[in-house]
C-alpha positions as CSV (number, residue, x, y, z in Angstrom):
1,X,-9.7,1.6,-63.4
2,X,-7.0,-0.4,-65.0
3,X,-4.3,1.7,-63.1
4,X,-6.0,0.6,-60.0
5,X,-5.8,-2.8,-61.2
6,X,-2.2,-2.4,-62.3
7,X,-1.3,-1.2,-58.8
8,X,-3.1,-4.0,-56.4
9,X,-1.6,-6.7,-58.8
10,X,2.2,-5.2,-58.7
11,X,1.5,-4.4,-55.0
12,X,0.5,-8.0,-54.6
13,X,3.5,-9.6,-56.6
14,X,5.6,-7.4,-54.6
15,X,4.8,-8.5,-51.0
16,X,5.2,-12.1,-52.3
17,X,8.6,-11.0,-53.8
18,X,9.7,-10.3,-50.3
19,X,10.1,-14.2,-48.6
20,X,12.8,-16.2,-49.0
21,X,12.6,-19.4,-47.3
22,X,16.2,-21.5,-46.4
23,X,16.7,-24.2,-44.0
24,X,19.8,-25.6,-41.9
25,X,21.7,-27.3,-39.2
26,X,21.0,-26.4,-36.0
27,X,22.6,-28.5,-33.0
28,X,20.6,-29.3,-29.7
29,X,18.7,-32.3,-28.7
30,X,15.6,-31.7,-26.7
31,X,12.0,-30.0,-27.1
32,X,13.2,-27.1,-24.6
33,X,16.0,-27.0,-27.5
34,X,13.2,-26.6,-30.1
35,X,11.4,-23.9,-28.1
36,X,14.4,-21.6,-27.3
37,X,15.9,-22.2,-30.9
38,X,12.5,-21.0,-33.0
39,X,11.6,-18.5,-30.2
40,X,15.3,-16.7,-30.8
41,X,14.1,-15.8,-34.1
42,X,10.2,-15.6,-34.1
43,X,8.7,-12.3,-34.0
44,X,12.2,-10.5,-35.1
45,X,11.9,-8.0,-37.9
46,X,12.3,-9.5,-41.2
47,X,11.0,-13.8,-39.9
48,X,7.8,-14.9,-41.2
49,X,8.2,-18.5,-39.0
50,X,10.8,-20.7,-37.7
51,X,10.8,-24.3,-37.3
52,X,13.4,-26.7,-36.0
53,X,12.9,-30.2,-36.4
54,X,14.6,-32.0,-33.4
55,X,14.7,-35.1,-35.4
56,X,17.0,-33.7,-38.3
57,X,18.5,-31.1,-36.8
58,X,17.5,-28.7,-39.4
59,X,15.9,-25.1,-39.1
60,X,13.5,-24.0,-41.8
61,X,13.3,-20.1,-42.0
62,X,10.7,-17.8,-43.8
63,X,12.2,-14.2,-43.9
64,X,12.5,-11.2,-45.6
65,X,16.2,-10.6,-46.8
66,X,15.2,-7.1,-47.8
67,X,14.9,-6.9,-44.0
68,X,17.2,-9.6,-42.5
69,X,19.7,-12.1,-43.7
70,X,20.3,-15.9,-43.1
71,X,23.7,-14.5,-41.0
72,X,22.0,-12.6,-38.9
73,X,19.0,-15.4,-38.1
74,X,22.0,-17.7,-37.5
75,X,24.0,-15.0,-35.5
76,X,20.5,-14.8,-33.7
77,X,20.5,-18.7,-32.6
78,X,24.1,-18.7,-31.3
79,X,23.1,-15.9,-29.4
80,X,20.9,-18.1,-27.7
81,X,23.2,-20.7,-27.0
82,X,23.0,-22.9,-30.2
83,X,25.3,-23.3,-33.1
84,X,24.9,-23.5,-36.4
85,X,26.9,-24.9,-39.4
86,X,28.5,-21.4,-40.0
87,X,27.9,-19.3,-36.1
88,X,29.2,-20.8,-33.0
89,X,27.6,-19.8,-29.7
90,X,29.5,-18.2,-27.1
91,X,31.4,-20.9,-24.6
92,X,29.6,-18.4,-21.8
93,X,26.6,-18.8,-23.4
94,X,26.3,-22.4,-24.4
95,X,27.3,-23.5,-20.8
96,X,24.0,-21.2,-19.4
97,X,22.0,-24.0,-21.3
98,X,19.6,-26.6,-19.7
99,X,21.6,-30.1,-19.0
100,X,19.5,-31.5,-21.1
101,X,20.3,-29.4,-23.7
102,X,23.6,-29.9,-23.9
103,X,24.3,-30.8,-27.1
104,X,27.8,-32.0,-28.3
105,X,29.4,-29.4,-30.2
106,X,30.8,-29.5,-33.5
107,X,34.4,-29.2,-33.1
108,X,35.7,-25.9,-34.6
């Protein structure tokens, strides 16, 4: 009985272990922004939720890093069009965005 216990309680610490939680700059400036930043990361291996706050710019990022790191979630969002403080989007890509989601870009 107390190895039973022993093992739910370290097998519960252990999936809590797992989630890191980080938050950053994100440039855009509209709710289609919003939608196509969090939806470039929600539902990829190793992201809990995403949220991006059009009013401060910043991303807020549950994940697992034993699955995932905050590079590749960023590398993730420039892939989508959007830079970051540290990944720029591809000039290909940023230009595919919305006009209204044209955001100005952080010069390099």
């Amino acid at each position: 009985m107390v190895m039973v216990l022993a093992l739910i309680s370290f097998s519960g610490h252990s999936q809590t272990a797992t989630k890191k939680k980080t938050s950053f700059k994100v440039y855009g400036k509209c709710g289609m922004c919003k939608s196509t930043i969090e939806k470039s990361v929600v539902g990829k291996a190793g992201i809990y939720s995403a949220s991006w706050d059009l009013k401060t710019k910043r991303m807020t990022v549950t994940y697992n890093p034993e699955k995932t790191s905050v590079s590749k979630i960023k590398q993730k969002i420039a892939d989508a069009g959007y830079d970051t403080e540290s990944h720029r989007a591809k000039k290909a890509t940023y230009d595919k965005l919305h006009g209204c989601c044209k955001y100005e870009r952080p010069k390099s």
